[in-house]
VOGU-3710 file (C-alpha; in Angstrom, 3 decimals, decimal comma):
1> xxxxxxxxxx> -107,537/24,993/29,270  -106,025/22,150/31,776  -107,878/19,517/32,373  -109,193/18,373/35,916  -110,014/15,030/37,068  -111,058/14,241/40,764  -110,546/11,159/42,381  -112,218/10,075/45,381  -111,915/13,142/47,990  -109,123/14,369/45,285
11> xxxxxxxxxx> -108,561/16,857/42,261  -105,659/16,380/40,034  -104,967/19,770/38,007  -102,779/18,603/34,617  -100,904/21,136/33,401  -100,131/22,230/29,457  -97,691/19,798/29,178  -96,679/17,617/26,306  -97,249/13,639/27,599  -93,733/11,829/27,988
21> xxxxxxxxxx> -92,985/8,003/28,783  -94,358/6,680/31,413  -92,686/3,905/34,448  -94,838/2,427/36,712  -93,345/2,238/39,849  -95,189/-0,152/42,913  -95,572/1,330/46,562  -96,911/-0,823/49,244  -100,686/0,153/48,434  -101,074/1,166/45,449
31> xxxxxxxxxx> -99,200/2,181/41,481  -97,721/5,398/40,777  -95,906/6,727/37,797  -92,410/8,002/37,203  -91,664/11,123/34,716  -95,320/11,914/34,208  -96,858/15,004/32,740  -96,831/17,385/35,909  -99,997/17,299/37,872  -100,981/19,431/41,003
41> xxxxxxxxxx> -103,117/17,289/43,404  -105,251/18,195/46,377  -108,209/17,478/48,667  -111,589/19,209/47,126  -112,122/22,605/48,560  -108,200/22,603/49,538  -104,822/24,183/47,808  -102,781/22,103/45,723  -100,356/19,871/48,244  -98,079/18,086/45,510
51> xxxxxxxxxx> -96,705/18,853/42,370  -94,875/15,427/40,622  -92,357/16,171/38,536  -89,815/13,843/36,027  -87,983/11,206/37,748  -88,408/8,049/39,994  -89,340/8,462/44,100  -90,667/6,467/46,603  -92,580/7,257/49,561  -89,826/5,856/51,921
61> xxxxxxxxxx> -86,779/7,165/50,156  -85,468/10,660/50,133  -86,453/12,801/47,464  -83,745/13,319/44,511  -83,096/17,397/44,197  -84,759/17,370/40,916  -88,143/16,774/42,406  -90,673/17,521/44,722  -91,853/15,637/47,588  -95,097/13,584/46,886
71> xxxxxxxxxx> -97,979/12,282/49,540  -99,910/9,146/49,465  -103,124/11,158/49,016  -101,408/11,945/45,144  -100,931/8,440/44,518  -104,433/8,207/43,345  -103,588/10,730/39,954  -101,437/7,917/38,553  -103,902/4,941/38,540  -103,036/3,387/35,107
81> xxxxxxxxxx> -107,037/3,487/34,182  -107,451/7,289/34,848  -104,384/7,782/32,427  -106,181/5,697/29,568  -109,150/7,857/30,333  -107,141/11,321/30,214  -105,490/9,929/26,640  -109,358/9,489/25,288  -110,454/12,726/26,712  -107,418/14,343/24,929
91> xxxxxxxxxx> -107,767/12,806/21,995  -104,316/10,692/22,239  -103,493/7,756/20,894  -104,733/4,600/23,019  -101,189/2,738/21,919  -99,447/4,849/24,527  -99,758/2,434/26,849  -96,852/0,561/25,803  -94,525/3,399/27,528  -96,038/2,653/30,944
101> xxxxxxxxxx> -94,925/-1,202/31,466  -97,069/-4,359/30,673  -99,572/-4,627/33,648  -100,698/-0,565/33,991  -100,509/-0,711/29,970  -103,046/-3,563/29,175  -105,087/-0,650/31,952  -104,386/1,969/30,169  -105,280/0,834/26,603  -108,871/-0,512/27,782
111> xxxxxxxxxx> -110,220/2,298/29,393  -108,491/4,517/27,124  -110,977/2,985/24,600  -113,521/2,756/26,762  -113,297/5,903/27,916  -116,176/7,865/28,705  -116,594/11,571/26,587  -115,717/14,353/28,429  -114,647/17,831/27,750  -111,521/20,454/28,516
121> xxxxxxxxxx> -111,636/22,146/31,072  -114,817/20,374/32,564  -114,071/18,064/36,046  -114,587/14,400/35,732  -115,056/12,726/39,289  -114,429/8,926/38,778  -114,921/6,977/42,063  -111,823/4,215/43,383  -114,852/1,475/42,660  -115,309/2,570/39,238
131> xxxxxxxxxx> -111,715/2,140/38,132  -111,859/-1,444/39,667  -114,835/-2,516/37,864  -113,669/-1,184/34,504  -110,245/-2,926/35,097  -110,320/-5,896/32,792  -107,622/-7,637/34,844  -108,758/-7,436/37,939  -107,334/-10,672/38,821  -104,084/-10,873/37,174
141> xxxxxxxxxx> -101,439/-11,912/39,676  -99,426/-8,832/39,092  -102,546/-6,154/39,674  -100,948/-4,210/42,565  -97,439/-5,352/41,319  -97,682/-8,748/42,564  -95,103/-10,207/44,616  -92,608/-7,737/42,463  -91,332/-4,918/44,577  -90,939/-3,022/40,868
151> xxxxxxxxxx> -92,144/-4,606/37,560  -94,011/-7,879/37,400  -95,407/-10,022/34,341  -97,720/-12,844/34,657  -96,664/-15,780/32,011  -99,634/-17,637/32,849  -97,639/-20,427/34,390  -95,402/-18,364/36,882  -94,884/-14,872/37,731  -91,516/-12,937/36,549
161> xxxxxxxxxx> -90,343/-10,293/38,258  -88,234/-7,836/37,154  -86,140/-4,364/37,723  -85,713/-0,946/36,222  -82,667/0,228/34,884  -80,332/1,241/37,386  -81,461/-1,684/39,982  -80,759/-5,535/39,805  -82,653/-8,043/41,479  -81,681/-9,913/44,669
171> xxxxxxxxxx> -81,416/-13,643/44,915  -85,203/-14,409/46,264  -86,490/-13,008/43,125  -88,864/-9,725/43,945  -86,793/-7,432/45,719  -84,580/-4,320/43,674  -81,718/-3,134/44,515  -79,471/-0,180/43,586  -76,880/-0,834/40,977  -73,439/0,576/42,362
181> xxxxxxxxxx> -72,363/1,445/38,447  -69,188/3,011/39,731  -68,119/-0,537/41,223  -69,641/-2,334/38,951  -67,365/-0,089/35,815  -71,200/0,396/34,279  -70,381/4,244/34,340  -69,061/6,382/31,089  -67,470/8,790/33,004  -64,305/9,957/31,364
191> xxxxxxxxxx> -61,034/10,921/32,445  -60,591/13,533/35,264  -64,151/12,277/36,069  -64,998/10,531/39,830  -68,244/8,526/39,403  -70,626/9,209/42,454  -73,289/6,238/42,585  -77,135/7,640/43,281  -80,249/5,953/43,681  -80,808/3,707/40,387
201> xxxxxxxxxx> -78,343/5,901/38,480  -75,079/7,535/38,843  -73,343/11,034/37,644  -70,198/12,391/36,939  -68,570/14,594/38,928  -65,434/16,949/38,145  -62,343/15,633/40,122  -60,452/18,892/39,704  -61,646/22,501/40,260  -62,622/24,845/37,695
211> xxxxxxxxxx> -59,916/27,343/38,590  -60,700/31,108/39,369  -63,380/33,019/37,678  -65,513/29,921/36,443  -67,848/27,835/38,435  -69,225/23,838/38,146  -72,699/23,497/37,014  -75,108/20,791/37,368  -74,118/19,017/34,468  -70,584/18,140/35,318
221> xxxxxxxxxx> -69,211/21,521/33,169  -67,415/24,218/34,182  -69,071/27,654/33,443  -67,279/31,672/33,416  -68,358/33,673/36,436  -69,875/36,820/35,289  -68,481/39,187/37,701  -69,611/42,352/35,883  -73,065/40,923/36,787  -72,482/39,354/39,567
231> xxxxxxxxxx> -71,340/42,592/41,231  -68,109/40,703/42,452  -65,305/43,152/40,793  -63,597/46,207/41,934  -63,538/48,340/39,423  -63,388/52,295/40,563  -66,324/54,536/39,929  -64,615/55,935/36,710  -64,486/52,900/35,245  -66,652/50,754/33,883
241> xxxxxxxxxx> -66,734/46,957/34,029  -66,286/44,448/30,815  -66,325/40,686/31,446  -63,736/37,988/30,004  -63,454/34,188/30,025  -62,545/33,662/33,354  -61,664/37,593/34,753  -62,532/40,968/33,756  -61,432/44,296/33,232  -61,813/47,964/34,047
251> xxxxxxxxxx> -62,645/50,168/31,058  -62,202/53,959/31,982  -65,125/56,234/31,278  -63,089/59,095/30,263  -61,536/58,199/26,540  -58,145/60,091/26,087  -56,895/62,247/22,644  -53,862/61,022/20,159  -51,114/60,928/21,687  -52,497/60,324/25,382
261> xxxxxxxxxx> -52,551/57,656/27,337  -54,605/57,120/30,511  -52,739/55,619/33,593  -54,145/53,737/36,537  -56,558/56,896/38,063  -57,769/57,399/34,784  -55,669/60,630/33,998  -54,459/61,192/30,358  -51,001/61,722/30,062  -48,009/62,465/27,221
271> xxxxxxxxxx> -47,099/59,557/25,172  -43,314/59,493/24,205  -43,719/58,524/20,357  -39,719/59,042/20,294  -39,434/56,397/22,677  -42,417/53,577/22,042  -42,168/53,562/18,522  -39,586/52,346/16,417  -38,014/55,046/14,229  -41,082/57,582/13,818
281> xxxxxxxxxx> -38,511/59,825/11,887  -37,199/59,151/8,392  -33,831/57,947/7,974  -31,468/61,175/8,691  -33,847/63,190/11,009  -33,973/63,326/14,675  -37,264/62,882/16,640  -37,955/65,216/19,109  -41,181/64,795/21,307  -43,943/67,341/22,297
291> xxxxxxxxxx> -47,052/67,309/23,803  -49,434/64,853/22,542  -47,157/64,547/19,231  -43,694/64,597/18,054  -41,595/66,101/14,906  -39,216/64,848/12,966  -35,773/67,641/12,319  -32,618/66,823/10,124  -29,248/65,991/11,906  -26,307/67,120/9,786
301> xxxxxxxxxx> -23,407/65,876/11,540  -19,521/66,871/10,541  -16,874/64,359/9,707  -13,311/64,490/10,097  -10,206/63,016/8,048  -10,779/59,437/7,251  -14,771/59,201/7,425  -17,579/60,086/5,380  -21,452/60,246/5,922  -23,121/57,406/5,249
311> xxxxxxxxxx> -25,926/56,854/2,791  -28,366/57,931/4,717  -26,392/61,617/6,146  -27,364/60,449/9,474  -23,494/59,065/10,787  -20,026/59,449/10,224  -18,797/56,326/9,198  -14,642/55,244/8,165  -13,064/55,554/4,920  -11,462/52,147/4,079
321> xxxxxxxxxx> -8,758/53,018/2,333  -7,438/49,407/1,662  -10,800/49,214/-0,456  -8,933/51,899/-3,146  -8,059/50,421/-6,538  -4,734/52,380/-6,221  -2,399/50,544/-4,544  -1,199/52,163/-1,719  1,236/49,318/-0,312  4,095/48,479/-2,521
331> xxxxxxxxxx> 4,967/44,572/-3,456  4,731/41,604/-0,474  2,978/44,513/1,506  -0,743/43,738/3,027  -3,174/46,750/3,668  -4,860/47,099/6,886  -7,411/49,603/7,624  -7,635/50,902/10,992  -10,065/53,431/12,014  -9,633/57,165/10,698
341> xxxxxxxxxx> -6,414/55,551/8,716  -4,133/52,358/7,213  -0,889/50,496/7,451  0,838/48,425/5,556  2,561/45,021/7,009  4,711/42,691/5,356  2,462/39,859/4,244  2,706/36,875/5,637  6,236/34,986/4,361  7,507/38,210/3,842
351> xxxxxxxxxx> 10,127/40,299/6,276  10,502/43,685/6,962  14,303/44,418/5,336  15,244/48,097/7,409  17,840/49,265/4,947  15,657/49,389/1,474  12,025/49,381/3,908  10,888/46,424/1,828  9,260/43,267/2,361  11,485/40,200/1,308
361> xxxxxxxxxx> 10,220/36,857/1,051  11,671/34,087/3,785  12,448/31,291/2,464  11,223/28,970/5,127  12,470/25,981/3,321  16,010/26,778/3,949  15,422/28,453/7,093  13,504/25,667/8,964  15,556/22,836/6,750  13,580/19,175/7,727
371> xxxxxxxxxx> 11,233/20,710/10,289  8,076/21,910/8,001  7,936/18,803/5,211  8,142/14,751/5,861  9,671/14,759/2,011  10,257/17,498/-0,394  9,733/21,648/0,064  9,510/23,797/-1,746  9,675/27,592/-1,779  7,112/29,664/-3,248
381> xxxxxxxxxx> 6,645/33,593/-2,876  5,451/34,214/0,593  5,237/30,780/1,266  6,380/27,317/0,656  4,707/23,573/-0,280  5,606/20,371/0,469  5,704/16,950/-1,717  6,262/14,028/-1,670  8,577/11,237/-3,246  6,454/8,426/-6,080
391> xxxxxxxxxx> 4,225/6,112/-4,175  3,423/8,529/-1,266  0,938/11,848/-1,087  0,332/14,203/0,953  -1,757/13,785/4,186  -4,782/16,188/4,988  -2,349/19,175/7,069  -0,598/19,330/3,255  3,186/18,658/5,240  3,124/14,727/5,785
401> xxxxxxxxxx> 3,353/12,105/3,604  1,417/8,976/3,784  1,485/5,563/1,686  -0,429/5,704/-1,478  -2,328/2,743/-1,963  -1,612/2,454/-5,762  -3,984/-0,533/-5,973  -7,484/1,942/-5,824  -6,275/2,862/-8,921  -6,283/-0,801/-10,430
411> xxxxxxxxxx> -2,769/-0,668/-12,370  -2,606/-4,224/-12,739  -4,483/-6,773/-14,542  -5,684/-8,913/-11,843  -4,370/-8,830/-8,350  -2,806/-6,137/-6,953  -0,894/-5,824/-3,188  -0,453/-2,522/-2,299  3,242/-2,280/0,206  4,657/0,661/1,844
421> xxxxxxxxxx> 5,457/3,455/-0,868  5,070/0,828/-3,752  2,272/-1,746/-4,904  2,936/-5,520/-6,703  1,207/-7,258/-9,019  0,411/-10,984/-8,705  -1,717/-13,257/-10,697  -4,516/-15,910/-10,232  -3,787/-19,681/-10,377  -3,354/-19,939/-14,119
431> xxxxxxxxxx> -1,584/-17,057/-14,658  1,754/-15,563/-14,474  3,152/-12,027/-14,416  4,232/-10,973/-17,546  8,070/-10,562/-17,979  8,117/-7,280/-20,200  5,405/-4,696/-17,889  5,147/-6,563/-14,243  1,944/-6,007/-14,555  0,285/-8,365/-17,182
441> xxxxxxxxxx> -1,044/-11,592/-16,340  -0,482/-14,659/-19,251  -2,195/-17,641/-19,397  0,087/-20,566/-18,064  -0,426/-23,433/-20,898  -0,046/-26,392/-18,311  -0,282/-28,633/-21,046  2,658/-27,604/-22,815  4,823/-27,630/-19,603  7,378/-30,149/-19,181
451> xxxxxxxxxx> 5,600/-31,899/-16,629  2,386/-31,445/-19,149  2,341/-34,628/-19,974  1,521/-36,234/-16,609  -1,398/-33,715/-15,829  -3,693/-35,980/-17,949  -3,581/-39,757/-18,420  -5,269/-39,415/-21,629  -5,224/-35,822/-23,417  -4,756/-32,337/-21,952
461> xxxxxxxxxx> -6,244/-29,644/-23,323  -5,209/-25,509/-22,242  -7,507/-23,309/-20,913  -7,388/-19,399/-19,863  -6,202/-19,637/-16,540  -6,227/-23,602/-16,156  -6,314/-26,824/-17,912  -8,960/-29,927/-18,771  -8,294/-33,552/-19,168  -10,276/-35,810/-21,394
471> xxxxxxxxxx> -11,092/-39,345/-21,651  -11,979/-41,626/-25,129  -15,337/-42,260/-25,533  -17,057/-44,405/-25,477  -15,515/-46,729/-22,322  -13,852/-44,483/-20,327  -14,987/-41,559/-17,976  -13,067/-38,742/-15,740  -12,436/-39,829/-12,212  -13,183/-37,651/-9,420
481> xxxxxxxxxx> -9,759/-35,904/-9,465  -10,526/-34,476/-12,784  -6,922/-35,865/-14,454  -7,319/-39,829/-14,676  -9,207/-41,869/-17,177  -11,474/-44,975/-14,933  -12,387/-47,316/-16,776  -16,318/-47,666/-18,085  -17,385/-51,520/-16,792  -20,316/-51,974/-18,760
491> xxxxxxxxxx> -20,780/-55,931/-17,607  -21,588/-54,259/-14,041  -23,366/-50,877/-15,225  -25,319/-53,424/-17,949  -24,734/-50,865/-20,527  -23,088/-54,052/-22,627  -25,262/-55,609/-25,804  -24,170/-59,317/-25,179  -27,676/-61,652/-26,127  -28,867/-64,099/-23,000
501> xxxxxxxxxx> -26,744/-66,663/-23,935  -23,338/-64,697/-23,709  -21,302/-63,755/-20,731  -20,230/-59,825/-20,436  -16,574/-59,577/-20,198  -14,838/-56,396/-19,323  -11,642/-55,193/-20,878  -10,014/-51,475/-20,617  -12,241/-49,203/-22,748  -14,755/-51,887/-23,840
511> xxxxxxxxxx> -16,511/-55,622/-23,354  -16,386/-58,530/-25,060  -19,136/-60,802/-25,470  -18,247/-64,519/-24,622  -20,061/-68,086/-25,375  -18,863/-70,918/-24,139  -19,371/-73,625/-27,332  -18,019/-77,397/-26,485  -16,886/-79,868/-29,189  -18,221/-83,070/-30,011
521> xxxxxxxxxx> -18,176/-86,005/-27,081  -18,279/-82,760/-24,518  -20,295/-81,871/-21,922  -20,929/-78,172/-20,949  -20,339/-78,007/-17,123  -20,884/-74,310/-16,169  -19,836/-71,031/-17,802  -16,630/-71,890/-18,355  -15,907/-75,579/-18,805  -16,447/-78,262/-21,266
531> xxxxxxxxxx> -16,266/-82,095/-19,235  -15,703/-84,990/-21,783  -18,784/-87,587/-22,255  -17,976/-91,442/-20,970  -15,427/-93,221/-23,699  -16,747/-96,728/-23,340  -13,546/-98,640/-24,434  -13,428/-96,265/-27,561  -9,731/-95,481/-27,890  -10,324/-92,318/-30,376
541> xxxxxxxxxx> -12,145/-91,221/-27,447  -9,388/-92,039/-24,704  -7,545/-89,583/-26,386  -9,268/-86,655/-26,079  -8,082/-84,115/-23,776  -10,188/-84,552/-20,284  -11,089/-81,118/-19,397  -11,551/-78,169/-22,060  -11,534/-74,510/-19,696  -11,709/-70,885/-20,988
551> xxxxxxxxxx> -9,818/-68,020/-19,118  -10,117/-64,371/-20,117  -7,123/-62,200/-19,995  -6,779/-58,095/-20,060  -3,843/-56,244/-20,182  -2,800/-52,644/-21,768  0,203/-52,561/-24,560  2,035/-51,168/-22,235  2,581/-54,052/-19,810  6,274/-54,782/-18,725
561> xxxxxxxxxx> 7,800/-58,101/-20,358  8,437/-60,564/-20,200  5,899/-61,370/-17,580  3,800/-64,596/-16,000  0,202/-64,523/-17,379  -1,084/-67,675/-16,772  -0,476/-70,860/-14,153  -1,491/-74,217/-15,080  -1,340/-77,301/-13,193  -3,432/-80,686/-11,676
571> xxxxxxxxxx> -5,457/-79,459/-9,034  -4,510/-82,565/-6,862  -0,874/-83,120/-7,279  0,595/-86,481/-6,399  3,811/-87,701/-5,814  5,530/-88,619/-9,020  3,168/-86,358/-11,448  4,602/-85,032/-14,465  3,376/-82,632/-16,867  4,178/-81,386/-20,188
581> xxxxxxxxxx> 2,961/-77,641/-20,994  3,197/-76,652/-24,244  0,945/-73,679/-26,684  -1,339/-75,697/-29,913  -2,616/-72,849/-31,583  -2,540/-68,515/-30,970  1,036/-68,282/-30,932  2,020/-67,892/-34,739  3,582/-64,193/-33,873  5,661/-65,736/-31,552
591> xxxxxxxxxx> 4,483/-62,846/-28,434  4,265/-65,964/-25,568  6,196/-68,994/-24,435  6,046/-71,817/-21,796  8,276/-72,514/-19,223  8,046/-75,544/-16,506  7,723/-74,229/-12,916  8,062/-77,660/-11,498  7,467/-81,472/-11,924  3,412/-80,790/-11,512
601> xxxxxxxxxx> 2,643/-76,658/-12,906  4,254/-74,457/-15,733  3,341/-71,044/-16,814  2,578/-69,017/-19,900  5,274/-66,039/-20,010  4,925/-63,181/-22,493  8,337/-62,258/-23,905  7,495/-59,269/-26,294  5,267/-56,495/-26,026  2,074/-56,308/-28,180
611> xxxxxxxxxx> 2,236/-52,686/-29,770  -1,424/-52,324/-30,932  -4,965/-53,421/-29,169  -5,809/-56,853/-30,345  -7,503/-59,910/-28,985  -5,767/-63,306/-28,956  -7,051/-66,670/-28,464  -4,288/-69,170/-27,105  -4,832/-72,566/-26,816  -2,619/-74,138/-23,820
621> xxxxxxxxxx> -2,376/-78,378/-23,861  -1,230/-79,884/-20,424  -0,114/-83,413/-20,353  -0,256/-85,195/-17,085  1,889/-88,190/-16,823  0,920/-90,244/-13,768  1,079/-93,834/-12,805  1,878/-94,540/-16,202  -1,072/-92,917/-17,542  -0,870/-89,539/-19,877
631> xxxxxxxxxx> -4,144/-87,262/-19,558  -4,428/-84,558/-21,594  -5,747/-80,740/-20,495  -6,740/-78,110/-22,837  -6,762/-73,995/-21,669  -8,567/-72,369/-23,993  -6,928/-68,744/-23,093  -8,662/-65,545/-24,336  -6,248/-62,559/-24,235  -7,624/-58,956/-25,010
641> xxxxx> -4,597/-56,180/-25,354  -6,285/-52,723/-24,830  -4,795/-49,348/-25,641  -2,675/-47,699/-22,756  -3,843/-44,243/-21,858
//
């Protein structure tokens, strides 16, 4: 049983309808709810006037199509408290009131439970004062909505305003405005879609038609046009009418026996099975129609010289006699079967010879002499072939020749150069091309050449395909050009094992380790040098040589002789100086001599080579006569004879 509620001068009839969300929407006066159950409102005594269905209106906006157009006297049915109340009376739950917004909710969920009892079907009349007094917040700052032209919430300090979906709030804060979604790309329509912008929303809409026999529904889709039902074919009286996605057809009434078909004006007529269906007779019968049916007879036919029926005895086909195993054509003779018949022709190569009426083979060698090979042909029965001479083959057409590249074949042992009708084989450095095939490659022993012995300044040794020098070790290493010995200096790379007190000498190969030791009444001055102490009148002393001085000497065995090795002289000549140059000690073997240069410097000459490495010590004595006075010099001159490489 619906339940009725009246309201002032008002009765609100609520349908059977299962309660949805609630909006609250604000009009000028008064609140108002959006997709409500649907009520029927009226004056008492009256008819209904308004039915309010699903979806948002206002009172000064056109009404969408979905609905139907409210009056301010049906406000009244949407007063947040009489909803609570309804809720109770139903026996709903109070917590509802959460769908409806915050204001008409906090309403809705006090006089829901507050709610007085009342039954189905019974009419409650509730008076405008009554619903103010039992509204607990009677003096919020949003109770009518506020300053908020749609949704309002009091924070205590301020007031917020706020919009519905579909709307966006202007710059001053309370007003609502539409949301364009289809400028604003807010919109999911899809492609072949236009978006049309409504009133807080938007929709869809189909850019292209649906095409004949279907029609656009509400929801965007395209739908098949019943024309059967809708009475929109033309199908004749004898037919009857069966729909089809997007058409229809005409069925006839009358239904037709085997072998009957029924045209246009629904008349049955002869089907032609010989005609519309592929061979309705077996293999070797001949279909012959009749009315409504057909029958199959047997066609015999009669074949002449040269043919035969085929498998099937439904054609005449030819004999072939060329197919025979008996030879019908006699030698260089070809077969050909012609229809009814044969022939035989010469094969090709061959020549019809009128006097014995055989075939003879041409020799086309001889008759077209240098025009069908580059090389050699050669006749064959019927034909010829050509060839070619050693280090050409044939070419893809089987008559030209064309270089052979012998090399693919890898005939020699290394390298090979393929040349026009030929190939030659050459070796890598190292090698040479042996004398006996041409095609061998030896390894060149460089070392045993004539020139072998120059390769290497020290020792040559043969490897496949080259050579390698070596050096002695230790004191010698390869230079850079892989052939000469350098010298190891192992004073400058301090490889050497000479104490702190010794001086590193170099020498080819090795190093010498030198101390410099003077005599008694000597003085060490430097490295090198030994300066006699003071003599005091002591004549023993007076005779001592001034100066003792060590030089160091390196040379190989080889060195050309006789040859200057050493210059001795004063270091300040003066006018009238003589000297006397002569070898103390180190000479026993006789290798060196003296020889006066001038008045003031002689030299040290070796006259004979020294065969072996050895190290000499010669001790050179200068005299210097001047003003009367003889000094005396001493050289103490260290020669080391290495090993030539």
């Amino acid at each position: 049983m619906p339940l009725i509620l009246t309201v002032a001068n008002k009765i609100c009839f609520k349908l059977e309808v299962e309660l949805k969300s609630f909006r609250v929407l604000r009009s000028p006066t008064v609140w108002w709810c959006s997709e409500l159950e649907i009520w029927i409102c009226s004056f008492e005594g009256g008819e209904p006037t308004t039915t309010v269905v699903h979806g948002p209106f206002l009172p000064s906006h056109p009404t969408p199509s979905r609905t139907v157009g409210i009056e301010s006297r049906a406000w009244k049915c949407c007063y947040c408290c009489l909803l609570g109340k309804t809720a109770q009376v139903q026996g709903q739950s109070c917590e509802q009131s959460q769908l409806i917004g915050y204001q008409c909710g906090q309403v809705f969920r006090a006089c829901c439970v507050k709610g007085q009892e009342g039954t189905e079907g019974s009419i409650i009349k509730i008076s405008d004062e009554e619903v103010d007094q039992e509204d607990p917040y009677l003096h919020d700052r949003c109770r009518g909505g506020g300053p908020c032209t749609q949704q309002c919430r009091d924070t205590g300090s301020s007031v917020v305003c706020s919009c519905f979906v579909g709307y966006q709030l202007l710059s001053d804060g309370v007003t609502c405005e539409d949301t364009n979604e289809c400028i604003t790309g807010m919109h999911n329509c899809g492609i072949g879609q236009t978006c049309v912008n409504t009133v807080g929303s938007f929709r869809c809409q189909r850019e292209t038609s649906c095409g004949t026999g279907y029609e656009l529904t509400e929801d965007n889709h395209c739908k098949d046009i019943d024309e059967c039902e809708s009475g929109t074919h033309n199908c004749l009286p004898d037919f009857i009418c069966q729909n089809t996605p997007g058409s229809f057809r005409c069925r006839p009434k009358l239904q037709c026996m085997n072998g009957f078909i029924q045209d246009a004006l629904g008349n049955c007529i002869d089907i032609n099975e010989c005609l519309s269906i592929n061979m309705p007779c077996p293999v070797g019968q001949m279909c012959i129609n009749t009315d409504g049916s057909y029958t199959c007879q047997r066609n015999v036919p009669n074949c002449g010289r040269g043919y035969h029926l085929n498998e099937e005895g439904t054609r005449c086909v030819d004999v072939d006699e060329c197919s025979s195993p008996n030879q019908l054509c006699g030698d260089g003779h070809v077969c050909v079967n012609s229809p009814g018949s044969y022939r035989c022709d010469c094969r090709l190569g061959y020549y019809f010879e009128a006097i014995s009426r055989t075939c003879i083979d041409v020799n086309e060698c001889r008759h077209y002499s240098g025009r069908l090979c580059a090389h050699k042909c050669e006749n064959t029965p019927g034909s010829y072939y050509c060839s070619c001479t050693v280090g050409f083959k044939l070419s893809t057409g089987g008559r030209l020749c064309e270089d052979l590249n012998e090399c693919e074949s890898n005939p020699c042992s290394q390298e090979c150069a393929n040349v026009y009708g030929s190939y030659q084989c050459y070796c890598r450095r190292g090698y040479q091309l042996s004398d006996i095939d041409g095609i061998t490659c030896e390894d060149i022993d460089e070392c045993a050449l004539p020139t072998g012995g120059h390769i290497c300044s020290y020792r040559c040794s043969n490897v496949p395909g080259s050579f390698q020098c070596t050096c002695p070790s230790p004191g010698y290493r390869l230079a850079t050009n892989a052939r000469n010995c350098q010298d190891i200096n192992e004073c400058v790379a301090e490889t050497h094992n000479c104490l702190f007190n010794e001086t590193c000498f170099n020498i080819q190969g090795s190093f010498r380790c030198l101390s410099l030791e003077c005599p008694e009444n000597y003085r060490k001055s430097g490295d090198t040098r030994c300066e006699r102490l003071p003599c005091n009148e002591n004549k023993e002393c007076q005779s001592l040589p001034l100066r003792i001085t060590s030089y160091h000497l390196s040379f190989p065995t080889n060195i050309q002789v006789p040859t200057d090795i050493f210059r001795m002289g004063p270091s300040n000549a003066v006018p009238g100086d003589k000297i006397l140059l002569s070898i103390i000690s180190g000479n026993e073997e006789g290798f060196f001599t003296t020889k006066k240069v001038n008045n003031y410097s002689g030299i040290v000459v070796m006259k004979q080579q020294i065969r072996e490495p050895r190290d000499l010590l010669l001790t050179i004595q200068m005299q210097l006569f001047r003003h009367g006075t003889v000094s005396a010099f001493i050289a103490k001159l260290f020669v080391f004879v290495s090993a030539q490489l």
